[in-house]
C-alpha positions as CSV (number, residue, x, y, z in Angstrom):
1,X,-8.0,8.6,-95.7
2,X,-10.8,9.8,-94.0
3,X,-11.4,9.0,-89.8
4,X,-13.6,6.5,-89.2
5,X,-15.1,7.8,-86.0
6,X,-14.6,8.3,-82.3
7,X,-13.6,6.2,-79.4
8,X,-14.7,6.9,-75.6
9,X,-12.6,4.9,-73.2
10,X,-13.6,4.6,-69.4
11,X,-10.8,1.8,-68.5
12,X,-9.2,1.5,-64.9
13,X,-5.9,1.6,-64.1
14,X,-3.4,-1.2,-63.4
15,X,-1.7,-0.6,-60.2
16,X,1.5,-1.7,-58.8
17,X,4.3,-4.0,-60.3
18,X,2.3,-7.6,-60.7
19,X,3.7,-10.7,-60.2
20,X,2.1,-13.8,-61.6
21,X,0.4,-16.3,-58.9
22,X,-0.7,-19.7,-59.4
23,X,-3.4,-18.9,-57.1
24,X,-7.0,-20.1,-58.1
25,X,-9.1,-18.1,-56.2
26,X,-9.9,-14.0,-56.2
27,X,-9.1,-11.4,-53.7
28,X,-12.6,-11.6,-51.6
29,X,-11.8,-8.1,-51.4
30,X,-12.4,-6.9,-54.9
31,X,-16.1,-5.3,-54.6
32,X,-16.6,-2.8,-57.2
33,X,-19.7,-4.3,-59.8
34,X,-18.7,-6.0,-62.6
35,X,-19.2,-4.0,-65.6
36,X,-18.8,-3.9,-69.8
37,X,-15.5,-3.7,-71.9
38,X,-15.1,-0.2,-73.0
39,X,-17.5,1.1,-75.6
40,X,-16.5,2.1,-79.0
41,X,-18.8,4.4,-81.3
42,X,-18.2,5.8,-84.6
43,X,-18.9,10.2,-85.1
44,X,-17.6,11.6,-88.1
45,X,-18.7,8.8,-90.8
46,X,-21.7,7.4,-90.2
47,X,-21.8,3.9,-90.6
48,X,-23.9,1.4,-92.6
49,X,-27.1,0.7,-91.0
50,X,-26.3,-1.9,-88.2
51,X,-28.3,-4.9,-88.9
52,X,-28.8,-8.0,-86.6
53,X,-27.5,-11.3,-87.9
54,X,-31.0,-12.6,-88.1
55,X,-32.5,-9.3,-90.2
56,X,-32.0,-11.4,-93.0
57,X,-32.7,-14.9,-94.2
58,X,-31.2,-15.0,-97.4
59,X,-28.6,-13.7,-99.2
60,X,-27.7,-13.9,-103.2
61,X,-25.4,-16.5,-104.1
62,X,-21.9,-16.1,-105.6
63,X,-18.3,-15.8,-105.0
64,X,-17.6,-14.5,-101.7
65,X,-21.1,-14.0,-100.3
66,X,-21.9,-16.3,-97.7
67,X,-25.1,-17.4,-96.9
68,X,-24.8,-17.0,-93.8
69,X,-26.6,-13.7,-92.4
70,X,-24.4,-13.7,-89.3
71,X,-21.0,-13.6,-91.5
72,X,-19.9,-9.7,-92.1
73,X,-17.3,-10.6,-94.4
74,X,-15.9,-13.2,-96.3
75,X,-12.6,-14.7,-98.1
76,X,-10.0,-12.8,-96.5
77,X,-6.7,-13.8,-95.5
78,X,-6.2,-15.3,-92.3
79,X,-7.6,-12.5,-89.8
80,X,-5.4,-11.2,-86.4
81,X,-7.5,-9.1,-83.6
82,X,-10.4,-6.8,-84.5
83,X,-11.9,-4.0,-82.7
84,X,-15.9,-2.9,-83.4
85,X,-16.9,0.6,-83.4
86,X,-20.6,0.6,-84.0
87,X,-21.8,-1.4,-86.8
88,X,-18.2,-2.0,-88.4
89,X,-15.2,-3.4,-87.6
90,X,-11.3,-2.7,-88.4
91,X,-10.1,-6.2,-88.6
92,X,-6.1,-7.0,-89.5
93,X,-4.9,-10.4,-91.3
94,X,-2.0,-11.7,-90.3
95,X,0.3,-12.5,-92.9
96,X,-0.8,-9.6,-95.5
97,X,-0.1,-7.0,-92.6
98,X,-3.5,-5.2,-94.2
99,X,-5.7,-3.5,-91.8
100,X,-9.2,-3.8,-93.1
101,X,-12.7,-1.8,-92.4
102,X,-15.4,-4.4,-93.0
103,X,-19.4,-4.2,-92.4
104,X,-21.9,-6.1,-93.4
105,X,-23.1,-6.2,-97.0
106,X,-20.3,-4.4,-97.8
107,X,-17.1,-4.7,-99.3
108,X,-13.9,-4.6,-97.1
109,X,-11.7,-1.7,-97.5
110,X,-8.2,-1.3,-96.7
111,X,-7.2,1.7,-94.1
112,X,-3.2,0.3,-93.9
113,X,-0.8,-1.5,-94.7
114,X,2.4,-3.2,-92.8
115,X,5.2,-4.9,-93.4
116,X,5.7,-7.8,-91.5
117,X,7.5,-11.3,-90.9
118,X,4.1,-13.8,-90.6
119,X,6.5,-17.4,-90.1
120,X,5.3,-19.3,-87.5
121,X,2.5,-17.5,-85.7
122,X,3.8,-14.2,-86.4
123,X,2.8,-11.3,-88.3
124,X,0.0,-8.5,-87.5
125,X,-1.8,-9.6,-84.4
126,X,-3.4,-7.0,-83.3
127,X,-4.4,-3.6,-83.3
128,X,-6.5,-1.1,-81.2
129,X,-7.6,2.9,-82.1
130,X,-5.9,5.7,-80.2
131,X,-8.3,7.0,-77.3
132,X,-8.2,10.5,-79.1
133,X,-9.2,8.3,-82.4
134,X,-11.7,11.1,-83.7
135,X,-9.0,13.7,-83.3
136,X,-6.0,12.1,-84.5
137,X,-7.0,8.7,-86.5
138,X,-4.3,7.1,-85.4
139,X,-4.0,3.0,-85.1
140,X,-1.7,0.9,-83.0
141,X,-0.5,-2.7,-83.7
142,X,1.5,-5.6,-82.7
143,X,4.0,-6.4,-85.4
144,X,6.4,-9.5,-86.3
145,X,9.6,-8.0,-88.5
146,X,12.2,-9.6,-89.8
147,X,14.1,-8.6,-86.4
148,X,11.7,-8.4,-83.5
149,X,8.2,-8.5,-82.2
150,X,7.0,-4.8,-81.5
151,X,4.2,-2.2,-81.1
152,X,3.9,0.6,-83.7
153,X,1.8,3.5,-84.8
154,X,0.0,3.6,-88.3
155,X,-1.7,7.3,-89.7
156,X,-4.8,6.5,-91.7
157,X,-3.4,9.5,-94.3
158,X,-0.7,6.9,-94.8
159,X,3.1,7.2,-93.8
160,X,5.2,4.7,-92.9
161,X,4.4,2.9,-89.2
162,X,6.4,5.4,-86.3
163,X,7.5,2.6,-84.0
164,X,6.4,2.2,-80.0
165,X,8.0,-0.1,-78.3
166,X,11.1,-2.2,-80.1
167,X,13.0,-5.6,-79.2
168,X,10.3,-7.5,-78.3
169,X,12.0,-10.9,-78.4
170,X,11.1,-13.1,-81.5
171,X,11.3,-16.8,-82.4
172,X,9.9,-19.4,-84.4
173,X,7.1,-20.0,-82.4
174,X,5.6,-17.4,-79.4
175,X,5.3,-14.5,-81.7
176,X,1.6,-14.1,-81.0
177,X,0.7,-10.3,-78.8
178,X,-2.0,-8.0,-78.1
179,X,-2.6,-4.4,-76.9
180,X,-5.0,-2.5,-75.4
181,X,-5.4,0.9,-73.6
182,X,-5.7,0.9,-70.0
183,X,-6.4,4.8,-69.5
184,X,-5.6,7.2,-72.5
185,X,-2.2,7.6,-71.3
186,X,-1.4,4.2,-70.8
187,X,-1.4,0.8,-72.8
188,X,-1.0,-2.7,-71.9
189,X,0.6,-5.0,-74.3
190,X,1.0,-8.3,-73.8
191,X,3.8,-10.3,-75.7
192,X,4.8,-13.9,-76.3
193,X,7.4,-15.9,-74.9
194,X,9.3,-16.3,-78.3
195,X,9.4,-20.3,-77.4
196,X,11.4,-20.1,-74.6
197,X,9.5,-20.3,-71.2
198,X,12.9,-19.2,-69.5
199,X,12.5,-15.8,-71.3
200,X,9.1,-15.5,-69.8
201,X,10.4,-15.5,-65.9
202,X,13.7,-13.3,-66.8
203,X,12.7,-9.9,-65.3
204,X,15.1,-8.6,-68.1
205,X,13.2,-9.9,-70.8
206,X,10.2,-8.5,-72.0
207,X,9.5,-11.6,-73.9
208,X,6.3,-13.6,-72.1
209,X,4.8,-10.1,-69.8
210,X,1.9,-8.1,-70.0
211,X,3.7,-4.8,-70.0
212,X,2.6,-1.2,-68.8
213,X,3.7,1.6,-71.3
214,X,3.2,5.0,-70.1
215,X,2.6,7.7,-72.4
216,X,3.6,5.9,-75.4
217,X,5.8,8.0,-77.8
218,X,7.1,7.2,-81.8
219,X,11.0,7.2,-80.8
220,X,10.4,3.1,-80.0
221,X,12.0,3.0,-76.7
222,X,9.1,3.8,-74.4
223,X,9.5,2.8,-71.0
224,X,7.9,-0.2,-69.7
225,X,7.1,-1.9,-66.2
226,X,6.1,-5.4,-66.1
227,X,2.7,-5.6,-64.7
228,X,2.5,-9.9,-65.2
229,X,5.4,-12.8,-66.0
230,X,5.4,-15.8,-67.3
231,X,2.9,-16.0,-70.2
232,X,3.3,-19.0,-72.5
233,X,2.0,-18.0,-76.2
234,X,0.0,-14.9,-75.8
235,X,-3.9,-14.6,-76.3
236,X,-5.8,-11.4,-75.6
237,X,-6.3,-8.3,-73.4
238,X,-9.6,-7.5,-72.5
239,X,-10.5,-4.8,-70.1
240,X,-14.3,-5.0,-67.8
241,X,-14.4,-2.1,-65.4
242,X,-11.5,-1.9,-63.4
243,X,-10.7,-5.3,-64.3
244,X,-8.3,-6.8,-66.4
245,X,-8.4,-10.2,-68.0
246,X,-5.7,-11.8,-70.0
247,X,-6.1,-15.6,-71.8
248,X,-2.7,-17.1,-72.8
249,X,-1.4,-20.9,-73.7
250,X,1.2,-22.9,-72.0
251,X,2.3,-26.4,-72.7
252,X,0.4,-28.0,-69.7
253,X,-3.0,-25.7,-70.2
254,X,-4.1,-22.8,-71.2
255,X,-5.5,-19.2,-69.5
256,X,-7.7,-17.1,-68.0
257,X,-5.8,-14.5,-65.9
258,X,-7.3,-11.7,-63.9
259,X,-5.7,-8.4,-62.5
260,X,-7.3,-6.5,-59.8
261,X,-7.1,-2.4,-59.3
262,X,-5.3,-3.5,-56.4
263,X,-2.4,-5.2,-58.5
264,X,-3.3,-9.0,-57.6
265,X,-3.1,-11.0,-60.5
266,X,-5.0,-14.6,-59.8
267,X,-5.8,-17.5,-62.3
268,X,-9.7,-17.5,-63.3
269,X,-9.4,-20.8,-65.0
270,X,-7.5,-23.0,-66.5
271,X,-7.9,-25.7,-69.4
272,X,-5.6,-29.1,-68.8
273,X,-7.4,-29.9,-72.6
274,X,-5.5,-26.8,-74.2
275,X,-8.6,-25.8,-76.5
276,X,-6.8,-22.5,-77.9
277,X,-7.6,-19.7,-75.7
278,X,-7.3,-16.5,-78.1
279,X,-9.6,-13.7,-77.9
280,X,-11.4,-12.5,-75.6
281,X,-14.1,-10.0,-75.4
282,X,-16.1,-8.5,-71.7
283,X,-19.7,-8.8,-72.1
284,X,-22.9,-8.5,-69.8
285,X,-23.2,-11.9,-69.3
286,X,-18.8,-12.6,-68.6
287,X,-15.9,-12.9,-70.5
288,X,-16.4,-14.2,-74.1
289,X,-13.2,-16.5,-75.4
290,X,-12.5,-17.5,-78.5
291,X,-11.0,-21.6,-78.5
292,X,-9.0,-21.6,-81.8
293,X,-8.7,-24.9,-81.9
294,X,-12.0,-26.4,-80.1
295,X,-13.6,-24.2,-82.7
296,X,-15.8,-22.7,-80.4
297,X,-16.6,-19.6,-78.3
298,X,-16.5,-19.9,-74.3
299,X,-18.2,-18.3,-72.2
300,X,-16.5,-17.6,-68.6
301,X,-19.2,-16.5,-65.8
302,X,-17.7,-14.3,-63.0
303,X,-19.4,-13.6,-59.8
304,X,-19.9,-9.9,-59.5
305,X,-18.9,-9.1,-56.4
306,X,-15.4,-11.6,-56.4
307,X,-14.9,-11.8,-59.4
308,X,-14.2,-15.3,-59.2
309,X,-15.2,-18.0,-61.7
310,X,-16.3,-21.3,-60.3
311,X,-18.2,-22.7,-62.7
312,X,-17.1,-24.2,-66.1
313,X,-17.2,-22.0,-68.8
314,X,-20.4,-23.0,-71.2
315,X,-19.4,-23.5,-74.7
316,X,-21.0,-22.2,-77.6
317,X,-21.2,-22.3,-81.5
318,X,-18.8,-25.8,-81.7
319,X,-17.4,-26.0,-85.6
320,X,-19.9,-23.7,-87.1
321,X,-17.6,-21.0,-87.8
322,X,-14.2,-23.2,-87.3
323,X,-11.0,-22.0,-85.6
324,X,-12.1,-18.6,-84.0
325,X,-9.0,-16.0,-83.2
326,X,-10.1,-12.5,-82.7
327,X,-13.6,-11.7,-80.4
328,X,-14.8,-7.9,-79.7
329,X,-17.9,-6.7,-78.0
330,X,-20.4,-4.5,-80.0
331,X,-22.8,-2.2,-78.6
332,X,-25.5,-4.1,-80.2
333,X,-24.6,-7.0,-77.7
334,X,-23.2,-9.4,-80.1
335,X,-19.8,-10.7,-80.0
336,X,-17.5,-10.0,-83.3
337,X,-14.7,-12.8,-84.1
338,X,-12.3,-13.5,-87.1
339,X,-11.4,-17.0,-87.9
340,X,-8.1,-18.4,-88.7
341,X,-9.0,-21.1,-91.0
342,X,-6.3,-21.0,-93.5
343,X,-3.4,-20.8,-90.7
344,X,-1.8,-24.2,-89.9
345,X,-3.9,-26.9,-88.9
346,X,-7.4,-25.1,-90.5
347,X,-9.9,-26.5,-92.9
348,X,-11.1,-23.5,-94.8
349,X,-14.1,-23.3,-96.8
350,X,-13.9,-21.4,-100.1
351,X,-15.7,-18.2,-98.0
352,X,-12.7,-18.2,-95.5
353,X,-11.8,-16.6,-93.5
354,X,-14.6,-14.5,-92.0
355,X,-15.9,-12.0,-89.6
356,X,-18.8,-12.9,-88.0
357,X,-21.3,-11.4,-85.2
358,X,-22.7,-13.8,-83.1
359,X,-25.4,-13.0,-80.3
360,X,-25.5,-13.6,-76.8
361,X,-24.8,-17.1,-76.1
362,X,-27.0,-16.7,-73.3
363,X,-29.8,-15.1,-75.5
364,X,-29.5,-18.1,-77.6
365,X,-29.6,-17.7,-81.9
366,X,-28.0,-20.9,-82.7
367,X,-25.4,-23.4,-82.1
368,X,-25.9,-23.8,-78.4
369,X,-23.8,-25.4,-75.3
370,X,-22.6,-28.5,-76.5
């Protein structure tokens, strides 16, 4: 198959071994500027001509085709974590372990496929392209087998995955993970606690971390150092300068988490309602979170110069789109999510599940703060 374009990272590094606090506040001592998640743009194939989600008014009727101009794509399976590169998106579903290139007005094509195990919340979660992606076309992703939870590498000229990292622990619930690259020789993965909050605290396990692999190789044993303990089901990793922001669920709330360069990990905010923290996606205007099950995107306000969040995050776009799971920033400054509609506890409508580009909350276009 053919690349689909080219990836510059500009990520800072993690630093030091972490340990989880249950701190509320920020190191005051953080001061570089706040800044965007890493940008993505696409070289060697030139994409579709990007179009805003209000270029259009209407759209021809039929099977599949939603009339909504926002929606990118419809009636897939239940979707996983995306990643935009310029007017498209490679979007996974869960339980088909297909890897999908969607854009708008466009059919969805599939780049890969992997096996996987998708009981419970398990399955393909997650997936981001190699920081050489124009070079080497290579994907990552966060597999359930029938065995373990675990991080493996997928060529787009097809071949069967080369595993990462193995023996993530799995379970019946807690399968959930994500990944992201931190620096081009290093990724952050962040894994479930496999339904045991015990596993999570056992420096042993690697079951409930955010994990540092360095120089990832294909031999599935890479070595890891645990940069954060004690996540409950996992949510996302998203990456904003030198920051790094992590949204996970426990029984008594859910998640924001931030880690400083300087290796302080502090709790941005925390939900006692448990709306569903998933996704999560660093914008201009703060850290974009999908609530699976409040059906709505948050929007978490930093200060730039703390870092600290001390306001409520606004919420935005309440059941228009239903349960939202995956959320990455595009260039364009709109906000890509995937639903999860037809998971368990979802009311999907015959177009589910979708892709859909919503703008700036804060620019408003649509179902504002409720």
């Amino acid at each position: 198959m053919r690349s689909v374009g080219a990836r510059r990272v500009t990520v800072g590094l993690v630093c030091g071994a972490l340990l989880l606090s249950g701190c509320a506040r920020f190191d005051d001592s953080a001061s570089s500027p706040f800044t965007e998640e890493p940008t993505l743009d696409a070289a060697e194939l030139e994409p579709p001509k990007q179009r805003g989600p209000e270029s259009s008014t209407t759209r021809p009727s039929g099977p599949c085709i939603d009339p909504d101009p926002a929606v990118v794509v419809s009636c897939l399976d239940t979707t996983g974590g995306l990643v935009e590169l310029g007017g498209y998106a490679l979007v996974t579903e869960r339980r088909t372990g297909r890897i999908l290139k969607v854009a708008p007005e466009q059919p969805p094509v599939e780049v890969a496929r992997v096996d996987v195990d998708p009981a419970g919340d398990g399955g393909l979660s997650d997936i981001a392209i190699s920081p050489t992606y124009h070079e080497d076309g290579l994907l990552y992703a966060y597999v359930t087998t029938a065995s373990d939870n675990r991080v493996v590498r997928i060529a787009e000229g097809g071949g069967p995955p080369k595993p990462v990292l193995t023996g993530i622990p799995k379970g019946t619930t807690g399968n959930r993970g994500a990944i992201e690259w931190s620096a081009p020789d290093r990724m952050l993965v962040l894994t479930g606690n496999a339904g045991d909050p015990a596993a999570a605290a056992d420096p042993a396990s690697t079951a409930g971390k955010l994990l540092r692999v360095k120089n990832p190789t294909s031999n599935g044993n890479a070595p890891t150092e645990v940069a954060l303990s004690g996540i409950g089901s996992a949510g996302d990793i998203c990456l904003g300068g030198d920051q790094v922001w992590v949204t996970d669920r426990t029984p008594a709330l859910d998640r924001l988490q931030r880690i400083g360069p300087d290796g302080i990990a502090t709790t941005a905010w925390t939900w006692p309602d448990r709306p569903g923290v998933a996704g999560c996606a660093v914008t201009p205007d703060g850290i974009a979170i999908a609530l699976t099950d409040a059906k709505a995107l948050a929007m978490a306000t930093p200060d730039p110069t703390t870092y600290a969040v001390t306001a409520p995050p606004s919420v935005f776009f309440a059941n228009k789109y239903g349960r939202l799971l995956g959320a990455a920033p595009a260039m364009d400054g709109t906000i890509w999510v995937s639903t999860a509609n037809k998971s368990e506890g979802g009311q999907p409508t015959p177009n589910d599940d979708r892709v859909v580009r919503i703008p700036p909350p804060t620019a408003g276009g649509g179902g504002g703060p409720d």
